[in-house]
ROFI-100805 format. One record per atom (N, C-alpha, C, O): residue in three letters; residue number from 1; x, y, z. Coordinates in steps of 0.2 Angstrom, whole numbers. Example, Ala and Ser with C-alpha at 12.3 -4.5 7.8 and 13.67 -1.06 7.14 Angstrom:
2
    aa     i      px      py      pz
   ALA     1      66     -28      39
   ALA     1      62     -22      39
   ALA     1      66     -16      39
   ALA     1      71     -17      42
   SER     2      64     -11      35
   SER     2      68      -5      36
   SER     2      64       0      39
   SER     2      67       6      40
//
This chain:
77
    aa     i      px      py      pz
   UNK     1    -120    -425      47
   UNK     1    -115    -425      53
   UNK     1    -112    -418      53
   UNK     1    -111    -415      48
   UNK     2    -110    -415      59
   UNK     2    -111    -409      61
   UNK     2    -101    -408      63
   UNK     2     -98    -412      67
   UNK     3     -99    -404      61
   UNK     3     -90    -401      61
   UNK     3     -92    -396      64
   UNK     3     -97    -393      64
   UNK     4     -84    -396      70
   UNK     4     -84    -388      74
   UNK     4     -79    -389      75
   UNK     4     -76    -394      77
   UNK     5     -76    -382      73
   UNK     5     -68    -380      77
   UNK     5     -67    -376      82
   UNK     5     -70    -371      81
   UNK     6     -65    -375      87
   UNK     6     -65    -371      92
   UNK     6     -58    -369      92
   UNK     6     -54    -374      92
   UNK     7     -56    -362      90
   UNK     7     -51    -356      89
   UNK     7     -51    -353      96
   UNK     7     -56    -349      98
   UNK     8     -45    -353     102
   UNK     8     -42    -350     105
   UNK     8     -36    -346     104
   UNK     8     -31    -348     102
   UNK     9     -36    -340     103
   UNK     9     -31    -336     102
   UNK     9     -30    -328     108
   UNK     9     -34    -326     112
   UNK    10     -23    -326     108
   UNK    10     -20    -319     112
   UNK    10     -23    -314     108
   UNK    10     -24    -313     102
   UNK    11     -24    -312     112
   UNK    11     -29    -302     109
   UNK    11     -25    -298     117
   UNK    11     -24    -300     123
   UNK    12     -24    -293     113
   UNK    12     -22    -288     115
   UNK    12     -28    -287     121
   UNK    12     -34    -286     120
   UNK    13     -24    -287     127
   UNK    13     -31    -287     132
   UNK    13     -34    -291     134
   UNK    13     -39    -290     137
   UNK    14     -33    -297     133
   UNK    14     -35    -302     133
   UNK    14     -34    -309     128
   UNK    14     -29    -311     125
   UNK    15     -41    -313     130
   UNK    15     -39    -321     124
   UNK    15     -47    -320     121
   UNK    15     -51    -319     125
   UNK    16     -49    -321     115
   UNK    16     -53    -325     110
   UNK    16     -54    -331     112
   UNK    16     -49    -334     115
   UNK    17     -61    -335     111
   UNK    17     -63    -341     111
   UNK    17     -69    -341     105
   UNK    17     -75    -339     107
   UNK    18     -67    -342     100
   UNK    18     -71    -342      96
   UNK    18     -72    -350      90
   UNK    18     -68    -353      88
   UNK    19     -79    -352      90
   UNK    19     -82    -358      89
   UNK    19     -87    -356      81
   UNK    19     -92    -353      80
   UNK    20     -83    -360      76
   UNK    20     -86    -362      70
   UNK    20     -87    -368      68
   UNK    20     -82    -373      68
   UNK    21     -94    -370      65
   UNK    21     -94    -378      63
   UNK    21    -103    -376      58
   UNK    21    -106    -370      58
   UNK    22    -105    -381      56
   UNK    22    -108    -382      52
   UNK    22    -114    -384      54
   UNK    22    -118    -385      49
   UNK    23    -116    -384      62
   UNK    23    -120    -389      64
   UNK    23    -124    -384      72
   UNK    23    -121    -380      76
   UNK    24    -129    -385      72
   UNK    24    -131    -381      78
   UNK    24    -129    -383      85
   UNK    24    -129    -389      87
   UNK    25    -127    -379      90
   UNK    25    -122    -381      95
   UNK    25    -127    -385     100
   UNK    25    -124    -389     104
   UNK    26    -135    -384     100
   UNK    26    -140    -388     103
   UNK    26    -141    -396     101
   UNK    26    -141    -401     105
   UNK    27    -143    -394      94
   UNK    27    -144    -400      94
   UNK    27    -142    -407      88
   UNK    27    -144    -411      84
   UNK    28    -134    -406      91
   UNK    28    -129    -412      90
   UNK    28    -126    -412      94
   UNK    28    -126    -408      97
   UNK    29    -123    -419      95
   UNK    29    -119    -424     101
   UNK    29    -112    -420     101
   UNK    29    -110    -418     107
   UNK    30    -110    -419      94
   UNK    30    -103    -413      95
   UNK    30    -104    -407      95
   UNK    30     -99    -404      97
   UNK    31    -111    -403      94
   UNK    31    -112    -399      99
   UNK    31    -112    -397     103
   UNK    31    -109    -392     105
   UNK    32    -114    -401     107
   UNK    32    -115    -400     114
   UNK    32    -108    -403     118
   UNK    32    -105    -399     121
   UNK    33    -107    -407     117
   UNK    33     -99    -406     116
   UNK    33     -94    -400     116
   UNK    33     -90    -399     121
   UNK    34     -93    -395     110
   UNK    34     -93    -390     108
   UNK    34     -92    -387     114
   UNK    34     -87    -386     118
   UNK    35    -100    -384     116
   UNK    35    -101    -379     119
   UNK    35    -101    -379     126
   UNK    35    -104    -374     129
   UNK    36     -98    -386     130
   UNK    36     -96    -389     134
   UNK    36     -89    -387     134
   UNK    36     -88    -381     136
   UNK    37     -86    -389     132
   UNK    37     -78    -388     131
   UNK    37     -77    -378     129
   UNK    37     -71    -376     128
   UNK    38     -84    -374     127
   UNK    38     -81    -369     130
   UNK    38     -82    -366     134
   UNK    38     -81    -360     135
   UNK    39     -86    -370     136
   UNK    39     -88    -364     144
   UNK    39     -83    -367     148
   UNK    39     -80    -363     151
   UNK    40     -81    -374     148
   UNK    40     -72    -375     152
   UNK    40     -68    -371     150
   UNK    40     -66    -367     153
   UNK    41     -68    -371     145
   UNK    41     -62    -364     143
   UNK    41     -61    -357     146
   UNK    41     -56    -354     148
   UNK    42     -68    -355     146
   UNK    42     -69    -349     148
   UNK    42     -68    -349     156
   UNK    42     -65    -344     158
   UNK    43     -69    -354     161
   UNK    43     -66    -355     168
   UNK    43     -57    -353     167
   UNK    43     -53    -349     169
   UNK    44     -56    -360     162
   UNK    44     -49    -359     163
   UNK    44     -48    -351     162
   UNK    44     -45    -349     168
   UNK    45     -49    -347     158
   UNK    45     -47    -340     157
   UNK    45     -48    -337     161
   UNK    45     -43    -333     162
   UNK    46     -54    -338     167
   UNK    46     -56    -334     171
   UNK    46     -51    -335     176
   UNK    46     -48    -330     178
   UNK    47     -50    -341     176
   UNK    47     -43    -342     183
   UNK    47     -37    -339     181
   UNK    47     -34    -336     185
   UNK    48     -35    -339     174
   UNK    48     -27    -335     172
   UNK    48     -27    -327     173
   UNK    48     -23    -324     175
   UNK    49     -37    -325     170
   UNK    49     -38    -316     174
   UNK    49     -34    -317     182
   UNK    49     -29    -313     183
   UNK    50     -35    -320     185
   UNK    50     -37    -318     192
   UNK    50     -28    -316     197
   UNK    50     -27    -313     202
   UNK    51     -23    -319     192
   UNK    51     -17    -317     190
   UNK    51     -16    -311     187
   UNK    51     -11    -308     188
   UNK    52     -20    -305     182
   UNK    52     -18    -301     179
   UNK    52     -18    -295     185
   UNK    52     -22    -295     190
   UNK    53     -14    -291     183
   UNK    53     -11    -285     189
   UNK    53     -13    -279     187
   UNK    53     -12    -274     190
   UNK    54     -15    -279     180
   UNK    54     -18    -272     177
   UNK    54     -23    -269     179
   UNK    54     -28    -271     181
   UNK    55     -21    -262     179
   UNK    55     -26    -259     183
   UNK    55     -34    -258     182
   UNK    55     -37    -255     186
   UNK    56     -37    -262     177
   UNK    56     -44    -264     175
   UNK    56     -48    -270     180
   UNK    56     -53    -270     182
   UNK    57     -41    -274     180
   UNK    57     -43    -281     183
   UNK    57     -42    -278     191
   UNK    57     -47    -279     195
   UNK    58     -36    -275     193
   UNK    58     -36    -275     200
   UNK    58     -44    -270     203
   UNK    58     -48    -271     208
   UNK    59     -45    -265     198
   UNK    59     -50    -260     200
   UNK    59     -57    -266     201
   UNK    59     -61    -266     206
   UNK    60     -58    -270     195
   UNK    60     -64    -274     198
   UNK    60     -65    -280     204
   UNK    60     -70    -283     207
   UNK    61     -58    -281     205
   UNK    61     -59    -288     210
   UNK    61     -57    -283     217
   UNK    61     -57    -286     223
   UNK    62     -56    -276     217
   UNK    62     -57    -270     223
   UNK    62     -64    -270     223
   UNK    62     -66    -272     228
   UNK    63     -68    -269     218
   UNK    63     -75    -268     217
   UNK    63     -78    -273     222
   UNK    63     -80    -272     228
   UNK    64     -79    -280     220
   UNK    64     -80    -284     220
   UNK    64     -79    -290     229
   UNK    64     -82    -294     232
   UNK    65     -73    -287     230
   UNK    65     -71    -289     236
   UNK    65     -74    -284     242
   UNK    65     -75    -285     248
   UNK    66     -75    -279     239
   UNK    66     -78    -274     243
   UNK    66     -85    -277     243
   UNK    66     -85    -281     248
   UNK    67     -90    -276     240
   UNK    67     -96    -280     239
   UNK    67     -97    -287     241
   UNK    67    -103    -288     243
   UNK    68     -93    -291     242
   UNK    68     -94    -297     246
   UNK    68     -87    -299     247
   UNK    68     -85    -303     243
   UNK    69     -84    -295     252
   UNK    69     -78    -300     258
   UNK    69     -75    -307     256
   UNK    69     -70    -309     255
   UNK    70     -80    -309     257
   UNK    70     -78    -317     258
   UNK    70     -79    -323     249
   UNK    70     -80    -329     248
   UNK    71     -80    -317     245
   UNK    71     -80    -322     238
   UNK    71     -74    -317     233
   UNK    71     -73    -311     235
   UNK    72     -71    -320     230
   UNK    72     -66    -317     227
   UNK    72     -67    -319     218
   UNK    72     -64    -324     215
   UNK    73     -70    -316     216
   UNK    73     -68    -315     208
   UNK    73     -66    -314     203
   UNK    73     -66    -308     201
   UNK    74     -63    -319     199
   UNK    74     -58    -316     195
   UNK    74     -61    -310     190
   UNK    74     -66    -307     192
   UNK    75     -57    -308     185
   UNK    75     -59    -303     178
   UNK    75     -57    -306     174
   UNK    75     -52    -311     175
   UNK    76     -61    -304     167
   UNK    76     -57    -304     159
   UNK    76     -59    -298     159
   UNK    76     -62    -295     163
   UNK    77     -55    -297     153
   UNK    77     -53    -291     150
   UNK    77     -62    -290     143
   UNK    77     -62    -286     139
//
């Protein structure tokens, strides 16, 4: 039977999503699970960049709305 903790934490510049367990994230049911719930995560993040005002994040979604108008993407850091 296959354990995993998923560690969300603040870093300077951003957030950590980091996944520890004992089991391959392929091939168990909590696995995959697992690695479901972080790639949700990583949206969720994406969407909180899309709020940052720093001059890294505004310089890439300058970049990036430049390049296509009509799509807008957030940043991480």
């Amino acid at each position: 039977m296959a354990k995993h903790t998923i560690t969300v934490s603040d870093m300077e510049g951003g957030i950590s999503i980091r996944v520890e367990g004992d089991g391959a994230l392929e091939s168990t049911a909590s696995g995959r699970v697992v690695k479901t719930l972080v790639e949700v995560a990583g949206r969720v993040v994406a969407l909180q960049a899309s709020d940052c005002n720093c001059p890294k994040c505004q310089a890439r979604r300058g970049a990036e709305g430049q390049a296509n108008p009509a799509e807008s993407k957030p940043t991480l850091h």
